[in-house]
BAZALUM-402945 format. One record per residue (C-alpha): residue number from 1; z, y, x. Coordinates in steps of 0.25 Angstrom, whole numbers, plus 5000, padded with zeros to 4 digits. Layout:
<sites>
SITE_NUM_Z_Y_X
...
</sites>
This chain:
<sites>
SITE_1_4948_4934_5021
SITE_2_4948_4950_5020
SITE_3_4961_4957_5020
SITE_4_4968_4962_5006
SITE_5_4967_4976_5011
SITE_6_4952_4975_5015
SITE_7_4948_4969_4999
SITE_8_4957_4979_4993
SITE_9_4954_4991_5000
SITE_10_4939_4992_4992
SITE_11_4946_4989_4978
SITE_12_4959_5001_4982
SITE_13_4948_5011_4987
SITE_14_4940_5010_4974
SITE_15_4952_5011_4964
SITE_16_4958_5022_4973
SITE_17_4944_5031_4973
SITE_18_4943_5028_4959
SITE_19_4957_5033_4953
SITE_20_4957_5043_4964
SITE_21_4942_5048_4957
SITE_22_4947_5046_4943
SITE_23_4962_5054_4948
SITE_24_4970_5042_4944
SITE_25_4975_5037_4958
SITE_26_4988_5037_4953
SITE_27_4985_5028_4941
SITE_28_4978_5019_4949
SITE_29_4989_5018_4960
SITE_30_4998_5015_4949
SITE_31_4987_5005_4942
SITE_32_4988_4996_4956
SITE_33_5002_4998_4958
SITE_34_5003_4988_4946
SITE_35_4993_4980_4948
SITE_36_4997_4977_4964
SITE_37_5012_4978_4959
SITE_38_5006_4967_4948
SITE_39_5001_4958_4957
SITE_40_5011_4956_4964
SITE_41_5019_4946_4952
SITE_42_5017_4933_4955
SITE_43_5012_4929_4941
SITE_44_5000_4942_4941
SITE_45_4998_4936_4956
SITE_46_4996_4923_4951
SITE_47_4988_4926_4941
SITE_48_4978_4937_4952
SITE_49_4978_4922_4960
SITE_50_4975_4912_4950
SITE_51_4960_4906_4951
SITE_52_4964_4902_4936
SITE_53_4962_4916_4929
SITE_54_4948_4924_4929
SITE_55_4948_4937_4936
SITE_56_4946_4944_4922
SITE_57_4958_4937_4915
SITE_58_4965_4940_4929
SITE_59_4961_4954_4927
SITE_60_4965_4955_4911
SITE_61_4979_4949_4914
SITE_62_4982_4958_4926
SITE_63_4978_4971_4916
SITE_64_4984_4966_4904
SITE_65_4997_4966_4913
SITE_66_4995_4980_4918
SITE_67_4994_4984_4904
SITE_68_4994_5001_4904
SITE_69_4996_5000_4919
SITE_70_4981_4998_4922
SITE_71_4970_5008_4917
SITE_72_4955_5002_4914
SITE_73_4950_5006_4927
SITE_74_4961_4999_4934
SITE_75_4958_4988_4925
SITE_76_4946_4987_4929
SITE_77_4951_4990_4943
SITE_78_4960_4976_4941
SITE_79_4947_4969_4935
SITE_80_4939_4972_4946
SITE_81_4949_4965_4955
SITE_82_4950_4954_4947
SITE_83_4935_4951_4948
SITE_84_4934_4953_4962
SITE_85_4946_4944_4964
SITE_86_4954_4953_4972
SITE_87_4968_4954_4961
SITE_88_4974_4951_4974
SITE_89_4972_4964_4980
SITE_90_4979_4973_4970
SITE_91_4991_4975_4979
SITE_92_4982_4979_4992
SITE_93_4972_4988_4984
SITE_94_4987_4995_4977
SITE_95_4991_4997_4992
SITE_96_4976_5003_4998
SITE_97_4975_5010_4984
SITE_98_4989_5017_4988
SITE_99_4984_5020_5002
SITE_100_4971_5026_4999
SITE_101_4980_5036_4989
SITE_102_4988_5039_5000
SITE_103_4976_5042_5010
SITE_104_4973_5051_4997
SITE_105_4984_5058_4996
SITE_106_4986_5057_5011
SITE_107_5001_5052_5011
SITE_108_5006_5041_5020
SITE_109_5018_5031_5017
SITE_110_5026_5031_5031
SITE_111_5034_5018_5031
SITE_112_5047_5022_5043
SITE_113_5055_5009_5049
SITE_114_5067_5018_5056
SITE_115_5078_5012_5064
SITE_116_5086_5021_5055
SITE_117_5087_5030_5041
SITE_118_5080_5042_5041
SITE_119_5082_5054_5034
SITE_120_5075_5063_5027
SITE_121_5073_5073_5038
SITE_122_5069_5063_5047
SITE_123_5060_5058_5037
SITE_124_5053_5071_5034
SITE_125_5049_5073_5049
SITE_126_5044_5062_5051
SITE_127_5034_5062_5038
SITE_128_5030_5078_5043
SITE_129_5027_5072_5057
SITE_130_5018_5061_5052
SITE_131_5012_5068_5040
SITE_132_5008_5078_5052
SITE_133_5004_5067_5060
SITE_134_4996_5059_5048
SITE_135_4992_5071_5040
SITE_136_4997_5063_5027
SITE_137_5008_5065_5019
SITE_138_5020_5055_5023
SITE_139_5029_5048_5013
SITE_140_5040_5041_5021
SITE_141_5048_5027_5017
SITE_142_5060_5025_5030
SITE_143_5063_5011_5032
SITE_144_5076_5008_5041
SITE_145_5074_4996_5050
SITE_146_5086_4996_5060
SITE_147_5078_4986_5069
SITE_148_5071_4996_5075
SITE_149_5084_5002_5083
SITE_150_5077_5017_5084
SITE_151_5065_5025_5077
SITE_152_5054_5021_5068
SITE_153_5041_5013_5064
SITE_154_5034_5021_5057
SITE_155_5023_5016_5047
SITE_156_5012_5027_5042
SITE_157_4999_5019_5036
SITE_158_4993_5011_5048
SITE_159_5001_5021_5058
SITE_160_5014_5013_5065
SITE_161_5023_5022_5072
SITE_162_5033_5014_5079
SITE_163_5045_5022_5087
SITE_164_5055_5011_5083
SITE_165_5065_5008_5096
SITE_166_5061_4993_5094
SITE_167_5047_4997_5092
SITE_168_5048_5004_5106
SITE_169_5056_4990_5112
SITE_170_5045_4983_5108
SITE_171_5034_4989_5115
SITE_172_5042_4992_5128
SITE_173_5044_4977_5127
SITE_174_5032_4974_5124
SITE_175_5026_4982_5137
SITE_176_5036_4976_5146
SITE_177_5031_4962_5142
SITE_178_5017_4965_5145
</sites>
């Protein structure tokens, strides 16, 4: 079976280009925000799952509780998914939806695991050194992870940047048992 990315990506690319045509990229982030956020109650997961229901009344229950949070073209947006049998994916088309804003706009969420806190200005040069290095604009969230004794992993879309003292420890002992 096809990964969840791979049947969402075609369904997040076609709302993105059409609220970014229409200049309502926004309320369409917002509009799948709800509707992942939604789908993630047991009882509106249930109801996505059921066999029992038809994909319009699945549709017209899921709009009905969105209420003014969904427009008609993201409706529509919701019936189309509902036909096609893919409710499922509303969680994975929110996240590619948010990605392909971001690529937009050309920002990067930078996740930090330090071995310990860091402050602002330590925070600050390390988003000028990889907006540099990435050519994006860098918003930075600092985890602290004791566990990793000294440094940081650094995580920047699909780029891992591991200078963590265990990460080192790991691959020196991982050459020596070769």
């Amino acid at each position: 079976m096809a990964e969840l990315s791979t049947l969402a990506r075609p369904y997040a690319k076609a709302a993105f280009e059409y609220a970014n045509e229409k200049g309502a990229v926004d309320q369409w982030g917002s509009m799948l925000v709800l509707l992942a956020g939604l789908s993630e109650f047991d009882k509106v997961s249930e109801l996505i799952n059921t066999p029992d229901q038809t994909p319009a009344d699945k549709a017209g229950k899921l709009i009905a509780i969105c209420g003014d949070g969904l427009n008609d073209q993201g409706a529509n947006f919701l019936r189309n998914l509902a036909d096609n049998r893919r409710l499922s994916l509303l969680p994975e088309i929110q996240i590619q939806f948010n990605a392909f804003q971001a690529e937009q706009d050309k920002t990067l969420d930078v996740d930090v695991l330090a071995a310990r806190a860091m402050d602002q200005d330590q925070q600050d040069r390390l988003a000028a050194a990889l907006q540099q290095r990435l050519q994006r604009t860098i918003n930075i969230k600092v985890s602290v992870d004791a566990t990793l004794i000294g440094g940081a992993v650094i995580r920047a879309g699909d780029t891992i940047i591991d200078g963590s003292v265990s990460g080192r420890l790991a691959r020196l002992a991982e050459a020596i048992n070769q």
